[in-house]
KEDOTOR-483334 format. One record per residue (C-alpha): x, y, z. Coordinates in steps of 0.5 Angstrom, whole numbers. Layout:
<sites>
<X: X&Y: Y&Z: Z>
...
</sites>
This chain:
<sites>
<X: -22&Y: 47&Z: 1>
<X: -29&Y: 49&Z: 2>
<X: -33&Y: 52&Z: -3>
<X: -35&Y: 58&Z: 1>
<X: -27&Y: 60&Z: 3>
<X: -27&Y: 59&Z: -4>
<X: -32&Y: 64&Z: -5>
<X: -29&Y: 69&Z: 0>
<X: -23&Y: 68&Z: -4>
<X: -26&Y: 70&Z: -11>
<X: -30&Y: 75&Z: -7>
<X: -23&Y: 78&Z: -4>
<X: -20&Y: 78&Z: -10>
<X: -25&Y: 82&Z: -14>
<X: -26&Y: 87&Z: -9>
<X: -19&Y: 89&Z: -9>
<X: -19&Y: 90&Z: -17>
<X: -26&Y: 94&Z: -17>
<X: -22&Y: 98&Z: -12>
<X: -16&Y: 99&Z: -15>
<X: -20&Y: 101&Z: -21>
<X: -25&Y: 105&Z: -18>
<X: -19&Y: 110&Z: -14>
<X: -22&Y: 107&Z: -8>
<X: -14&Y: 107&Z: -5>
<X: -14&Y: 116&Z: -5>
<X: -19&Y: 115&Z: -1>
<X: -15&Y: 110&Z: 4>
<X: -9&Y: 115&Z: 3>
<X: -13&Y: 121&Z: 6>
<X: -14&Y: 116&Z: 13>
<X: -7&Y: 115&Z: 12>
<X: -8&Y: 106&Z: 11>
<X: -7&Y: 103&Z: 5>
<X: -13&Y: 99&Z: 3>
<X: -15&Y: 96&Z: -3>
<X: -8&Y: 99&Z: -7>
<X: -4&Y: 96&Z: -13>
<X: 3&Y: 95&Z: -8>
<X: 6&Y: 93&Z: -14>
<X: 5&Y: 91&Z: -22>
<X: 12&Y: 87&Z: -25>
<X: 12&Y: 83&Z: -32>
<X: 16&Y: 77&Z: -34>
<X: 18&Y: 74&Z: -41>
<X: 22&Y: 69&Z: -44>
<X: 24&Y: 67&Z: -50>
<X: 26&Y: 60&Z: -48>
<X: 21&Y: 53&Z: -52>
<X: 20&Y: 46&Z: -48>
<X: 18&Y: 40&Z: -51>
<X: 15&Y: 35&Z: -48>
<X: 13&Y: 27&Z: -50>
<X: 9&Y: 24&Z: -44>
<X: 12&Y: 24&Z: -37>
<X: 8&Y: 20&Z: -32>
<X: 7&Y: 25&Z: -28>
<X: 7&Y: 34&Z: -26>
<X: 13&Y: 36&Z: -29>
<X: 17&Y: 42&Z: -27>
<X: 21&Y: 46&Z: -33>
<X: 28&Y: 47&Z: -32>
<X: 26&Y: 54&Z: -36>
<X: 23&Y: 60&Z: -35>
<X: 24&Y: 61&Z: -28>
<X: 22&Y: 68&Z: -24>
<X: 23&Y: 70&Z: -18>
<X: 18&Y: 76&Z: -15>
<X: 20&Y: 79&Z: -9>
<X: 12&Y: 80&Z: -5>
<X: 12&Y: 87&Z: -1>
<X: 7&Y: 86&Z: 4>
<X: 6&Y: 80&Z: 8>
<X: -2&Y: 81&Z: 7>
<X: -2&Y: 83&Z: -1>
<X: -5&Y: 77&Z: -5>
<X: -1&Y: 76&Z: -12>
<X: -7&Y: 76&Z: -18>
<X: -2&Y: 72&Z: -24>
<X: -3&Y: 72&Z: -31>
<X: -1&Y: 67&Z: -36>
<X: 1&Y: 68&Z: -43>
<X: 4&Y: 62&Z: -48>
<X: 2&Y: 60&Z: -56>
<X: 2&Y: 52&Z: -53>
<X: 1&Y: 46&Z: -59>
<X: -1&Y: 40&Z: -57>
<X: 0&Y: 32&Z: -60>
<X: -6&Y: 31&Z: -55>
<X: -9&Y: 33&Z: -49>
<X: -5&Y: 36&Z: -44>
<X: -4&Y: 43&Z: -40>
<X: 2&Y: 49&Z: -37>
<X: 1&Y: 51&Z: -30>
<X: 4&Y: 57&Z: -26>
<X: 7&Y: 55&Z: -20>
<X: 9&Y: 59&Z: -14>
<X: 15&Y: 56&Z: -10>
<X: 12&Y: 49&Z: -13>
<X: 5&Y: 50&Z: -11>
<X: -1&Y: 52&Z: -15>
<X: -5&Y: 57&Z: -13>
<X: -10&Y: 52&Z: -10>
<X: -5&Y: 46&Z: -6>
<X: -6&Y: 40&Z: -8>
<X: -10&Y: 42&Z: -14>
<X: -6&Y: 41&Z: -22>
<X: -12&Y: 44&Z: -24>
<X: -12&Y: 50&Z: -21>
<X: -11&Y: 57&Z: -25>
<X: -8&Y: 61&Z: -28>
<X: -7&Y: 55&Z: -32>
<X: -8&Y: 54&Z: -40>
<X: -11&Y: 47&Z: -42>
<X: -10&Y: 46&Z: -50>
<X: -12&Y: 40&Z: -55>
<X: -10&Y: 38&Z: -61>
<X: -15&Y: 42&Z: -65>
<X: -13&Y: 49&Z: -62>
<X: -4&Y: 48&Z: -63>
<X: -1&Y: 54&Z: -64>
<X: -6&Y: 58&Z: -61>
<X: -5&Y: 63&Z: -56>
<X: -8&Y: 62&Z: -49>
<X: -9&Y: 67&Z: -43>
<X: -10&Y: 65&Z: -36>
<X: -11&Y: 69&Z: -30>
<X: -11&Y: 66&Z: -22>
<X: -10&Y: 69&Z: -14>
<X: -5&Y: 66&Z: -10>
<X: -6&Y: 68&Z: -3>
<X: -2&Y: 67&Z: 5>
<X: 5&Y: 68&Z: 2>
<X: 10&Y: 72&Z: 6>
<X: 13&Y: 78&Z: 4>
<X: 20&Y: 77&Z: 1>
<X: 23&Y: 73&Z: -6>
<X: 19&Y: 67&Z: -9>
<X: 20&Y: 64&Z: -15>
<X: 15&Y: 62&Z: -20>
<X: 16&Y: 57&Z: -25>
<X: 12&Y: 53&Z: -31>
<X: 9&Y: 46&Z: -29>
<X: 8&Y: 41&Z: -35>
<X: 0&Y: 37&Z: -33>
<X: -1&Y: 31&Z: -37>
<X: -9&Y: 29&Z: -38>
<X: -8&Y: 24&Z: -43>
<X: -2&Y: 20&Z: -46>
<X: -1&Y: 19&Z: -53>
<X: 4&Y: 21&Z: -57>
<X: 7&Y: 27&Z: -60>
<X: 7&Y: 31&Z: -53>
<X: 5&Y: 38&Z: -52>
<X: 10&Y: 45&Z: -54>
<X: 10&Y: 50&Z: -49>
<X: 11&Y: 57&Z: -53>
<X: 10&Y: 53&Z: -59>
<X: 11&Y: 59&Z: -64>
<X: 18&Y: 61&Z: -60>
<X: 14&Y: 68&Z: -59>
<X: 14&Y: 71&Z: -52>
<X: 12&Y: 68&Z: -46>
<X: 8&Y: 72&Z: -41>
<X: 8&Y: 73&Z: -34>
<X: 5&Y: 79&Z: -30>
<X: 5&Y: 80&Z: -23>
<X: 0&Y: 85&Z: -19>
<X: 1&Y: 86&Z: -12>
<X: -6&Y: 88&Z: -8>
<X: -7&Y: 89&Z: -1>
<X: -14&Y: 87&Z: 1>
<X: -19&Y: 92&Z: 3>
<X: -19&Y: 92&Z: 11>
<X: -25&Y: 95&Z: 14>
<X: -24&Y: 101&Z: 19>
<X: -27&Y: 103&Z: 24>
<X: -29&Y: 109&Z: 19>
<X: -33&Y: 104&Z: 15>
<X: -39&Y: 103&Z: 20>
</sites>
């Protein structure tokens, strides 16, 4: 992806949290479109552990899975990610939605939570947008990212406390011709 669409994302992205914050959607509501609104706000926790030694590759968790039934065919999903993660080495968990990262082809793309031997058992946040997914059911589950292989492994939910997932659904701002 090039850095400009990146940009364009980022820059999408922060424009409809500032509108939801701002109360920019009443004032969608009075032209009778829904801009810049929040269609939607779910969160997801488990109890559930995952040790891991040193798979060679990504590895999906068999659990926790979730699933969020997206609204609108055009909305972009801003996905936080909670977890207390201890690490034997150097190695990250991924939120994925229907197997893909938020950036396709990127392991290292957000939300994301990357933990090293001296941060065990600390409790990390990461937030990261998935944009094009249609409208209907999408399951998101945690991907195990090894970055270097040494022994013991990494713990996902290493305090057996609560995983987090919170989903917020936000249309884009679309320009009318009440905007020129």
């Amino acid at each position: 992806m090039s850095n400009s669409k990146r940009l364009m994302q980022v820059l999408l992205v922060g424009c409809l949290l500032i509108a939801a914050a701002t109360g920019a959607a009443a004032d969608d509501d009075k032209r009778g479109r829904g801009r810049g609104q929040v269609v939607s706000v779910q969160v997801f926790t488990s109890q559930s552990s995952n040790s891991l030694g040193i798979p060679p590759t990504e590895t999906k968790l068999l659990a926790p899975l979730f699933t969020y039934t997206k609204q609108s065919p055009i909305s972009v999903l801003k996905v936080t990610y909670e977890d207390q993660i201890s690490a034997g080495f150097v190695c990250a968990f991924q939120i994925r939605i229907d197997d893909t990262s938020s950036q396709p082809g990127n392991a290292f793309s957000a939300p994301i939570l990357i933990v090293s031997q001296g941060a065990s058992g600390t409790r990390f946040s990461s937030a990261g947008a998935f944009t094009g997914l249609p409208a209907g059911p999408h399951e998101m589950s945690i991907w195990f990212v090894p970055i270097t292989n040494v022994l013991p492994g990494c713990t996902q939910n290493s305090g057996l406390l609560t995983t987090t997932v919170i989903v917020e659904e936000l249309e884009p701002l679309i320009p009318t011709d009440d905007d020129q």
